[in-house]
C-alpha positions, 0 to 999 in steps of 0.5 A, a space after each residue: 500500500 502507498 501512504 498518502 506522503 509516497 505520492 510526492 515523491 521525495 522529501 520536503 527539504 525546507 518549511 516553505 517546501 514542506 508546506 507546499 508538498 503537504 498541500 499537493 498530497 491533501 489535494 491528491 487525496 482529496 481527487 482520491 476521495 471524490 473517486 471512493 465515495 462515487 464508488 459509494 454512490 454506485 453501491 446504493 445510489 443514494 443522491 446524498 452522497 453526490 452531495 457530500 463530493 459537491 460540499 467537499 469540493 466546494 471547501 477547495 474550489 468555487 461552486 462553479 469548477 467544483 460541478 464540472 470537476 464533479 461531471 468530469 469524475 463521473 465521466 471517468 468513473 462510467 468509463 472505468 466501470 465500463 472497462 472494468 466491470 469489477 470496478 477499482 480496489 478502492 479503499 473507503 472514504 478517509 482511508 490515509 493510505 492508497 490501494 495500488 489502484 487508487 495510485 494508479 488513479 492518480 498517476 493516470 490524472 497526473 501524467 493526462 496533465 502532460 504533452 504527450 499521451 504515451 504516459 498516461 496509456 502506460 497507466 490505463 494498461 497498469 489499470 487493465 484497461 487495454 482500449 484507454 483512449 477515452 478514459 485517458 480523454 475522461 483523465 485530461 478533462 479531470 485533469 484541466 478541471 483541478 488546474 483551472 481550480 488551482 489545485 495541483 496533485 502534479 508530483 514534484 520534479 524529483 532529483 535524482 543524484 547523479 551516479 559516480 562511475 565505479 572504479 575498480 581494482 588495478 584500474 581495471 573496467 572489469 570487476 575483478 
């Protein structure tokens, strides 16, 4: 299981980063929690609990980004439903942790947010889905509704260190 904090990547490394990565994972869990609680919506279809998304998104966002990333989800949702009968291994709402699916979710929103579609096709196959061009546009449109309502649920641009070549006995390239 991926906790929420894994989603960013790497390490806050001062006050004003941490303060920043902390609100891109409660951003990211929040998009993570609109799609566990339509899942509970398609257990019993109660009305109310669209409800509850609507109030939970208005918190972050005006009324106005928060029907349309709320039509858009939905959108995403049918299409995820329909590709995958069973459905995604979410977890309830509130959960602190990610499923494996709910990760790749979220990957699949974040890489949609990108130039080119290779990234997020990668997801729909982790996901299952083997024809995913109409989920990966049900993606973009998520994706551009969360920019256009501030919220960014990108992973930061790791740094990777640079790897030193290794030396090896006897100035050899071989090991010995």
């Amino acid at each position: 299981m991926l906790q929420s904090d894994e989603i960013l990547g790497r390490e806050a490394t001062s006050e004003r980063d941490f303060a920043a990565e902390a609100k891109r994972a409660s951003a990211a869990m929040m998009v993570v929690e609109v799609f566990r609680k339509l899942s509970e919506f398609r257990q019993d279809y109660d009305e109310a609990t669209l409800d509850d998304i609507l109030a939970m998104l208005r918190c972050s966002m005006s009324t106005a980004n928060a029907d349309t990333l709320m039509r858009d989800a939905l959108l995403m949702d049918n299409e995820l439903r329909f590709r995958r009968p069973g459905g995604l291994d979410l977890h309830g709402t509130g959960h602190s942790s990610l499923s494996a699916d709910e990760g790749l979710l979220l990957a699949l929103i974040q890489a949609s947010d990108g130039p080119t579609s290779a990234p997020a096709m990668a997801v729909t196959k982790r996901l299952g889905v083997e024809n995913g061009r109409v989920l990966w546009q049900a993606a973009i449109a998520v994706a551009r509704d969360l920019v256009r309502a501030g919220i960014d649920v990108k992973p930061p641009k790791a740094k990777w260190p640079v790897a030193k070549p290794i030396k090896w006995p006897s100035g050899s390239s071989t090991p010995p």
